[in-house]
N, C-alpha and C positions, 0 to 999 in steps of 0.2 A: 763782178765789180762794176760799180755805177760810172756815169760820169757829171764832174759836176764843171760849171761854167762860170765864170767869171768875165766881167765888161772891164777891159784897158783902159776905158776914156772915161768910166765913171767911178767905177769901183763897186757897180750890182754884183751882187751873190745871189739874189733870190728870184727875180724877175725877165723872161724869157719867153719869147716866143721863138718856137720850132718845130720848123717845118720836115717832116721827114714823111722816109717809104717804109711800108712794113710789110712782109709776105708773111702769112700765118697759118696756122693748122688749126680747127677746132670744129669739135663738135655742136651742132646745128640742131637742136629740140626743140619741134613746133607743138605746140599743143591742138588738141582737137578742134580747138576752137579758133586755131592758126594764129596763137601767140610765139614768137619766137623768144626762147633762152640759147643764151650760147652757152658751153658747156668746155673743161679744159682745152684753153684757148693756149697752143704756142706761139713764139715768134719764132720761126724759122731764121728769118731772115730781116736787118732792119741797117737803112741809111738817112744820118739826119745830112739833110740837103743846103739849108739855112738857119742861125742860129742870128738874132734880132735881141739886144736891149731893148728891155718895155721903159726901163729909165730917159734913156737918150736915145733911140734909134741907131747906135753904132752896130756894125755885124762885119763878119768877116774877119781879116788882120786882127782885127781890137778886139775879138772873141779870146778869150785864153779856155782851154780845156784843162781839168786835173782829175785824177783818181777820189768817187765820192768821198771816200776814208781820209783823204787828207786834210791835213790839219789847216784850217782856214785862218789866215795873215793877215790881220787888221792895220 
């Protein structure tokens, strides 16, 4: 299950910038000619650190979080 975000001070649904950590697992295929593909990539592990309206600049407190599947309230 996703998450999806919501801005208190404007009412954005769509636009965000976020800043986060990610620890991951994945397979590394260079090719001969020293092209890199990554290859089944997981996330082990992942923390979002700051979450920014692109609307307004508000972050923090006035971030709301909800589950992506919920029903979005206009």
């Amino acid at each position: 299950m996703g998450i999806r975000y919501r801005c208190s001070a404007c009412g954005n649904l769509t636009r965000f910038d976020v800043v986060a950590s990610r620890r991951t697992r994945a397979f590394h295929h260079f090719s001969v000619g020293g092209e890199l593909t990554v290859e089944d990539e997981a996330v082990l592990d992942e923390r979002v650190e700051e979450v920014t309206c692109r609307w307004c600049g508000a972050s923090g407190d006035a971030i709301d979080t909800m589950p992506a599947e919920a029903p979005v309230e206009t």
